[in-house]
N, C-alpha and C positions, 0 to 999 in steps of 0.2 A: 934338572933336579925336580923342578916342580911337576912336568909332564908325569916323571918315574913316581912321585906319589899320587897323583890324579891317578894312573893305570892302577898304584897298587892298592889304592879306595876302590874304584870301582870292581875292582879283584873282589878285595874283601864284602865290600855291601854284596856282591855275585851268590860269593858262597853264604853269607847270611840268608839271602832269600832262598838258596837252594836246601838248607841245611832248616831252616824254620819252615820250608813249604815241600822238604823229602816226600812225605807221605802224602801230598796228592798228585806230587810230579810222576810218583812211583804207583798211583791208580791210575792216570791217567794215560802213561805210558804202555797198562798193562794194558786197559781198555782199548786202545790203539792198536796194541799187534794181537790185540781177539778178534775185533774185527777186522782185520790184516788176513791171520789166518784164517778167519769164518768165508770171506769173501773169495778167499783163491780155493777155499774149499768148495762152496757154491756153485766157483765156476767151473771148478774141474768137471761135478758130477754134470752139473749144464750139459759140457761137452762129450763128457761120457755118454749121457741120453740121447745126444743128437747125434752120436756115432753111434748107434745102437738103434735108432730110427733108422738111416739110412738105408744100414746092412739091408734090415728088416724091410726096407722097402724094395730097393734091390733087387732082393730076392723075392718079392713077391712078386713084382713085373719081369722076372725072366725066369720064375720055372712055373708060375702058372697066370695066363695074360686073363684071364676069369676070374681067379679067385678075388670077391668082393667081400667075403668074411675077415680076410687077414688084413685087406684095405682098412676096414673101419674099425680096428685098433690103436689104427696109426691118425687118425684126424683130429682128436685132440691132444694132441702133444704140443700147442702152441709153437711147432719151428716150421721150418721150409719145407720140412717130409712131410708133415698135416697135410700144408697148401696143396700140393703135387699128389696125394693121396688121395686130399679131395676133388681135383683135376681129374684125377685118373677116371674116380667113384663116379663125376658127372658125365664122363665122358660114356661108360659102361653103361650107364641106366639109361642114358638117352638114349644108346644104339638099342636097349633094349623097350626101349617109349616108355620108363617107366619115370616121366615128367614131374610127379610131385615131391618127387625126392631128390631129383636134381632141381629143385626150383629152390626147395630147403638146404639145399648145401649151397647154392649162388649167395642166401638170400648170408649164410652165415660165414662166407668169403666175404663181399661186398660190406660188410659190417665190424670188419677184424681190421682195428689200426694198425697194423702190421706191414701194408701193406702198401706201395707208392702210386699216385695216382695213375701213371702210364698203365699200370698192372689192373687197378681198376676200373677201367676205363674199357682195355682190352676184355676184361670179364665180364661185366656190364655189358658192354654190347654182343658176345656170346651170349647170354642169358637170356637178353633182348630178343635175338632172332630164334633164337630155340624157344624161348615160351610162346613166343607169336607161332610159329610153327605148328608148337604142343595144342593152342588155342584151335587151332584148325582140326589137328588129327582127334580131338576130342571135342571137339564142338561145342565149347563153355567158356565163357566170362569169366570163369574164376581166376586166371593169371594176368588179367588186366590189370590190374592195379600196383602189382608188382611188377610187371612191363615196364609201366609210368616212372616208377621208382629207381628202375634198372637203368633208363633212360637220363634221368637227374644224373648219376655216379658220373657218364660220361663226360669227358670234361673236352670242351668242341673247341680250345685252345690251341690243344696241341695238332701234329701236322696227320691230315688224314682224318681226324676224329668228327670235325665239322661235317662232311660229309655222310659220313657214317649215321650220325645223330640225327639229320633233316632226314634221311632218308627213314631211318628208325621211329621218327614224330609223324612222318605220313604214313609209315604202313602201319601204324599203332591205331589209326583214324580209320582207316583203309578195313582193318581186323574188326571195330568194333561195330561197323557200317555191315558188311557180311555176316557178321555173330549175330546183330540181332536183325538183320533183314531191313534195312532200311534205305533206299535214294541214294545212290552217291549222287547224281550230278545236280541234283537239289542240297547237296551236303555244304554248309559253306565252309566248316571245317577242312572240306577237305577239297573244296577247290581251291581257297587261300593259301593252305599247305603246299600245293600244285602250283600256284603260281611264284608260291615264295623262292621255293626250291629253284622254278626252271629263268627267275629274276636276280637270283643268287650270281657272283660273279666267282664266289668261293665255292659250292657245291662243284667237284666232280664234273667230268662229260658221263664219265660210267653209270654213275647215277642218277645222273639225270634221266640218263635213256631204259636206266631200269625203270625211274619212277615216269615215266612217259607210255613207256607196255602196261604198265599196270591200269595208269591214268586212263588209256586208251580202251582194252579190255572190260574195265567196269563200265565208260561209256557205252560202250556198244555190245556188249554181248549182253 
């Protein structure tokens, strides 16, 4: 008996507060499924946009593997089709050497949180060896410094990447030693570099033996 009026108190006090506090239970609730339904609205169009990239990407790498004008509609769209857009875009201007504009899409890849460090790392070190590259066919300093930076992104943790990086920190030495004409085997940058590398027990045999032709070459020729 006493339990059955305890339940039927706390019944009562229940709807007192419901019945004295109606009208902000009933804005609150409203406000609740606005942003309920604003949010499944948001997300719909979300996906509607990123199925609508796609198509659009799609189809632009299989009825024309050139078209770079329909590419650059698609790279700020902040999704997966951007990235892959701009993949595509660096990929096309490189083959066409036109370096300063793929140097500008790495630099605005490598800069998008979006993105996990294995992927950046992976792009970074493309960027890496293509500006050192670009540095040669064009015979200028100007993408050094951005090299350097490209070089940071990579993270020598993971497996393979160590490798990659020592190698990427000598020919970065190696690039700026030929750019502006100066001594390698008076260079102590980059004898240290050379020996770190070839004292390394982590560095590669492959790379070793590239950074050893290279080593060798500047000695002597």
């Amino acid at each position: 008996m006493i339990a059955e009026n305890k339940s039927n108190n706390l019944f009562k006090n229940l709807q007192n507060i419901i019945f004295t506090n109606y009208k902000v239970i009933i804005v609150v609730l409203l406000i609740a499924l606005i942003s309920f339904i604003g949010f499944q609205i948001n997300n719909y169009f979300k996906i509607q946009k990123i199925k609508k990239t796609s198509i659009s990407f799609f189809e632009i790498i299989n009825n024309n593997q050139d078209n770079l004008i329909d590419l650059e509609k698609l790279i700020n769209d902040n999704n997966i089709y951007s990235i892959l857009s701009k993949l595509k875009l660096i990929q096309k201007n490189n083959e066409m050497k036109n370096f300063n504009y793929s140097n500008k899409l790495y630099k605005e890849l490598l800069s998008s949180s979006n993105l996990d460090t294995i992927y950046k790392s992976s792009i970074a070190a493309n960027a890496s060896y293509t500006m050192i590259n670009a540095s040669y066919e064009e015979s200028t300093n100007y993408y050094i410094n951005d090299i350097l930076n490209y070089i940071k992104y990579i993270n020598d943790e993971m497996d393979g990447y160590f490798s990659i990086k020592k190698e990427l920190e000598y020919l970065i030495i190696v690039t700026e030693i030929d750019l502006n004409q100066l001594e390698y085997k008076n260079n102590s940058k980059a004898m240290d570099k050379y020996n770190e590398i070839f004292n390394s027990s982590l560095v590669s045999a492959s790379v070793k033996e590239r950074v050893k032709k290279i080593h060798e070459l500047q000695l002597y020729n």
